[in-house]
TIKERO-561925 format. One record per residue (C-alpha): residue in one letter; x, y, z. Coordinates in steps of 0.001 Angstrom, whole numbers, padded with zeros to 6 digits, always signed. Each point is the difference from the previous one (the first is absolute). Layout:
AXYZ...
***
This chain:
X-020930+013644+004655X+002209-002647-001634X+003788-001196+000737X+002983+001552-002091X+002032-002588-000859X+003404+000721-001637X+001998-002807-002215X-003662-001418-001333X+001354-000971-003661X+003060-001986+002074X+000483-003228+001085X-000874+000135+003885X-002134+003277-000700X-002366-002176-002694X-000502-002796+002730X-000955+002586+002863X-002142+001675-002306X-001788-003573-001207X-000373-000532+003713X-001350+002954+000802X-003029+000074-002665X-000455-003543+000227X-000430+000005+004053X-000865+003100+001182X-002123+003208-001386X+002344+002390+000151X+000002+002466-002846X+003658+000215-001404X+002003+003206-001501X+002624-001304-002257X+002753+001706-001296X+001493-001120-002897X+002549+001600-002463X-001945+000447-003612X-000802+002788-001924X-003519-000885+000213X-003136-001324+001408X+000393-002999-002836X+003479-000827+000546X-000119-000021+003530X-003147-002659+000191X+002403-001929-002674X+003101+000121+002115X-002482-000846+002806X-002018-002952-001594X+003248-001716-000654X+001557+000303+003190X-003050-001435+001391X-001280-002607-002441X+002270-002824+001957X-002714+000593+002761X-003007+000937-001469X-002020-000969-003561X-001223+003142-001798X-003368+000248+000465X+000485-000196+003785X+003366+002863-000632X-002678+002116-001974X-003018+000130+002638X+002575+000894+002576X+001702+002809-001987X-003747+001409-000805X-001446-000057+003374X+003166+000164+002452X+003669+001450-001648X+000714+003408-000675X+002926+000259-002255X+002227+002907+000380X+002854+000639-002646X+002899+001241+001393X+003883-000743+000498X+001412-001051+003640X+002663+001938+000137X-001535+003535-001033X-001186+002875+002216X-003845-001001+000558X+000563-003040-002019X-000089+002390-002954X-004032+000178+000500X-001447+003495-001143X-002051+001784+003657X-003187-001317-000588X+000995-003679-000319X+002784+000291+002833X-002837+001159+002323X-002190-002606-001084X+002401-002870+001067X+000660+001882+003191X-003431+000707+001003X-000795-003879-000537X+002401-002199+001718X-000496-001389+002709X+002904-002044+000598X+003722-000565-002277X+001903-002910-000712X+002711+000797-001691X+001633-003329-001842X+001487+002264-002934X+004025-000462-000212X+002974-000193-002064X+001323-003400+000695X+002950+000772-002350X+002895-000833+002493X+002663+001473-002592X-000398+003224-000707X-000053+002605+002710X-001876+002572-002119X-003052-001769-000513X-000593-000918+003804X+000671+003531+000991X-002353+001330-002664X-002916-002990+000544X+000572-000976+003848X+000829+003056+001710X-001892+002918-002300X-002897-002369-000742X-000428-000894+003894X+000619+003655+001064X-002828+001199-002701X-002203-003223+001611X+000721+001471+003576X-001248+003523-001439X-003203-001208-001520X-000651-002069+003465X+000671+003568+001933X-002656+001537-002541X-002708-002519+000977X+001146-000284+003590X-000879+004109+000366X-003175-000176-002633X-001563-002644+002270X+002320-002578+001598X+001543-003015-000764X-000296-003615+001435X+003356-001536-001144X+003266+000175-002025X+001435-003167-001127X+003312-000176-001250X+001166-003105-001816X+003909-000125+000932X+002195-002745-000009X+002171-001916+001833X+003165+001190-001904X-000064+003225+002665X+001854-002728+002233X+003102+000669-001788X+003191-002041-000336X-000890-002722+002321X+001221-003592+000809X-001566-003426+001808X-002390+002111+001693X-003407-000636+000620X-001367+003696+000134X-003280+001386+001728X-001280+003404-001288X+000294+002043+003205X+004688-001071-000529X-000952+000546-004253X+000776+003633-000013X+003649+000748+000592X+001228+003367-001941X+004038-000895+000622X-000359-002869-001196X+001116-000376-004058X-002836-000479-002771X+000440-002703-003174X-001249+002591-002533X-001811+003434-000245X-003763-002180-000036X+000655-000690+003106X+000986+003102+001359X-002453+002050-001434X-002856-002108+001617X+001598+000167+003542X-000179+003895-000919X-003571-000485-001010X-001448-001330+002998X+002126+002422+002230X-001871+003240-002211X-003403-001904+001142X+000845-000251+003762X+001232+003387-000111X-002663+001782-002413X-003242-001826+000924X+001169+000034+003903X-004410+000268+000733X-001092-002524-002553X-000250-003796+000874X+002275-001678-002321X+001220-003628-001080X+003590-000877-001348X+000159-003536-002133X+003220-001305-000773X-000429-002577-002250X+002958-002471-000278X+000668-001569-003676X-002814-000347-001952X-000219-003423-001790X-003246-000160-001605X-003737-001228+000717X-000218-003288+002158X-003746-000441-001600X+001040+000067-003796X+003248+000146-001859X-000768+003090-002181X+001720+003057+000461X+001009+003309-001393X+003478+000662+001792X+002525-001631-001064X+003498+001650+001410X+000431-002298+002452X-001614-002654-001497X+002740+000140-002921X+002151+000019+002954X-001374-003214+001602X+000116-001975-003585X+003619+001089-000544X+000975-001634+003346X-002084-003332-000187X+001728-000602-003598X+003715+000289+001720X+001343-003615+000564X+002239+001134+003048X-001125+003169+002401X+002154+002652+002134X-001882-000879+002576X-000202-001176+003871X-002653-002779-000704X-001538+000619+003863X-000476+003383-000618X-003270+001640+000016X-001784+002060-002604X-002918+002411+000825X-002864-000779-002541X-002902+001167-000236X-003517-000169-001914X-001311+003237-001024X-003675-001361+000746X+001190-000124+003625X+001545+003462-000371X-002807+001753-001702X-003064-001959+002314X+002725+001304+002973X-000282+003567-000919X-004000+000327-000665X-000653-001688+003341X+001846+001823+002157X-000544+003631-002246X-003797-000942+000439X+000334-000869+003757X-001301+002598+002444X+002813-000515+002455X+003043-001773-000966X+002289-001042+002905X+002936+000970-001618X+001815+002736-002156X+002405-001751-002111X-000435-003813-001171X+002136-001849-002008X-002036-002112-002980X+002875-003257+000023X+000172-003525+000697X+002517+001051+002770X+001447-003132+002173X-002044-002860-002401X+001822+001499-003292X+001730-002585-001528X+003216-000979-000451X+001357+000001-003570X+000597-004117+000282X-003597-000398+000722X-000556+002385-003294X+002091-001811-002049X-000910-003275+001056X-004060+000844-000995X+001015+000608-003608X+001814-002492-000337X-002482-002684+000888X-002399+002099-002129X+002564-000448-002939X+000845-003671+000685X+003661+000990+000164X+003021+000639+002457X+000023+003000+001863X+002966+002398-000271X+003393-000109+001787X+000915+002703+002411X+003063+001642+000245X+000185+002852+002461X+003708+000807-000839X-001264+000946-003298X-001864+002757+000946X+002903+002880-000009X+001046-001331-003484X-003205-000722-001129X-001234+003792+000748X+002899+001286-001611X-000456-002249-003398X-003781+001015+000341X+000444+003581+000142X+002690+000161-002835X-002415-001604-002164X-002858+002195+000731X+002785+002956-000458X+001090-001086-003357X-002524-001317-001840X-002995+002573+000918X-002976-000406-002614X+001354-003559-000691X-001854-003215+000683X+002403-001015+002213X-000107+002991+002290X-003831-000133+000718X+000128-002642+002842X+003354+001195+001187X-001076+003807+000307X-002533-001158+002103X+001761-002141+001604X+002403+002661+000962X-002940+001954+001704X-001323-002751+002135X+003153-002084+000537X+000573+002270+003735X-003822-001179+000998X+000804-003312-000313X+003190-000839+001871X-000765+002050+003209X-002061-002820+001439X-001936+002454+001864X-003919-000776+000566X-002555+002937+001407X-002434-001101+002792X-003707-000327-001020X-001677-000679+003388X-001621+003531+000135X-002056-000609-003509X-000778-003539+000548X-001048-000397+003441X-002281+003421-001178X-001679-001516-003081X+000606-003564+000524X+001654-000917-003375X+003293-000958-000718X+001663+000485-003370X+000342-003388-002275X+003264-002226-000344X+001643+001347-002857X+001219-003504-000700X-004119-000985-000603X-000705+002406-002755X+003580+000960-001419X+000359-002591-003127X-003801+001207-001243X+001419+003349+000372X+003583-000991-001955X-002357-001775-002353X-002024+003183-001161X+003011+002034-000091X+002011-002590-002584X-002730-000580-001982X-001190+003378-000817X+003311+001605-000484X-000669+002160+003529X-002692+001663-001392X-003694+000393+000707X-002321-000792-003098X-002161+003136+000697X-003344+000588-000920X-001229+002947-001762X-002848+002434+000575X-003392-001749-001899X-000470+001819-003280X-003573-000403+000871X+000068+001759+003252X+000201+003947-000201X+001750+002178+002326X-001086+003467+000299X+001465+002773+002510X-002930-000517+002447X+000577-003676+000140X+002326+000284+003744X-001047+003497+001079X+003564+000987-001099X+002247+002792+001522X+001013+002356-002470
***
């Protein structure tokens, strides 16, 4: 029996999956978009190679990962009977970290969020009526909290439907975990709703880079739009992804929902700023708050006229995280850390290694290819066809 686990060639998905083959036995059942067996252990090897050194990657995808080629968002993940049954009749357990994080376009988080979770749900039924199922985790998001302001939120008051959304990401996802409630009403499953996702607080590598660009953009701005004292929810995807395997591996949880966030200790944007700077040997920024009207409006006309340019890059993405960052709203964490006993890191400890990375390789990842001396055949992770 083995875990499916959704969102495996990703950036949270590859660290769950790391997790899971380095700590536990648990066979896994990827799927991964590729037209075949080759190209998905590709994709796979370098999503996980920030984690994981070849040899190691290779013994685990002989002896432990089946590999099934299909497409999220098609009816039975576009797998022919045979294969569809296969993954079915051999999982165990789901956690489902695949997503469209694309916070523009409505389109692709209908398509990816809502289709690709409903067809998730469906193969989840499938194994639940072969031969049951011990757990459905969803990775959500905090975003489902909608428009909020100075708020410290807990997850049971998280869930309001009347209250507005910032973009269709975020409602799609509240959507998502209501399908799972309401679909999988017999099946014991976990909600995580990660809060922003700044990195690893054990090494500065990484392979996302949206919000990263983000984050650079900012700490290069002499003067900032905003309230110095307020706080910003960061947190380390090593404390997200170590979040979700121990409580999806746990035989009881105490709770439902959790949100994976540094909650009342997030930091304030002073304390931020002030890190860098003494990492830079140079004067923090000024803060303006009355800017911040003005400054949005500049922002978004520049991302608006000069699309494709250089110039536009930071302030596109700018323009999608801007409303996360002035609502000064923080998500309790007591449920995950009094169960597991972590905490996630300062960002302000591990956030100019991070900026470091980022600058110096041009946001990119310097990838490693497959081994021209290693050989893949078809048989190599028991794929699905």
């Amino acid at each position: 029996m083995a875990i499916f686990l959704t969102g495996s060639t990703g950036y949270v998905g590859a660290h769950v999956a790391a997790l899971l083959l380095e700590n536990h036995n648990d066979r896994l059942n990827l799927l991964i978009r590729a037209k075949d067996e080759r190209e998905a252990a590709q994709r796979l090897w370098h999503a996980i190679q920030l984690h994981l050194d070849f040899q190691t990657f290779y013994q685990h995808l002989k002896s432990r990962i089946s590999l099934f080629c299909g497409d999220l968002t098609d009816t039975r993940f576009s797998l022919n009977h045979n294969a569809y049954q296969q993954l079915a009749r051999t999982t165990d357990s789901v956690i489902h970290c695949a997503a469209s994080l694309n916070r523009k376009s409505e389109k692709t988080c209908l398509n990816v969020n809502l289709r690709g979770t409903l067809e998730v749900i469906k193969l989840a039924q499938a194994a639940r009526d072969d031969h049951g199922i011990r757990r459905f985790s969803d990775v959500s998001t905090v975003a489902i909290a909608g428009d909020r302001f100075n708020e410290v939120v807990k997850e049971e008051d998280a869930l309001d439907w009347n209250r507005s959304d910032y973009d269709p990401y975020a409602r799609t996802k509240k959507f998502c975990e209501h399908m799972v409630k309401e679909l999988l009403p017999d099946v014991r499953h976990s909600i995580f709703r990660p809060s922003i996702i700044l990195g690893n607080s054990r090494y500065p590598q990484t392979t996302q880079f949206d919000m990263v660009r983000s984050f650079v953009f900012l700490a290069g701005l002499p003067v900032l739009p905003f309230r110095p004292h307020d706080r910003v929810d960061i947190v380390n995807v090593d404390f997200v992804a170590e979040s979700i395997v121990t409580i999806h591996q746990k035989a009881n949880p105490k709770h439902d929902v959790y949100h994976l966030s540094s909650g009342i200790d997030s930091q304030r944007f002073k304390v931020l700023t002030d890190a860098l700077a003494r990492a830079q040997n140079r004067s923090g920024p000024i803060y303006l708050p009355a800017l911040e009207k003005p400054f949005t409006r500049i922002n978004n006309w520049i991302a608006d006229t000069f699309r494709g340019s250089a110039i536009s890059s930071g302030a596109t993405l700018l323009k999608v995280f801007l409303p996360y960052l002035v609502w000064n709203t923080v998500f309790d964490n007591s449920r995950i850390t009094t169960e597991t006993g972590k905490r996630p890191a300062p960002f302000s400890d591990y956030c100019f290694p991070l900026l470091n990375f980022s600058r110096a390789g041009n946001f990119t990842y310097p990838y490693k290819d497959w081994p021209e001396a290693q050989s893949f055949n078809s048989e190599t992770a028991h794929a699905g066809n």
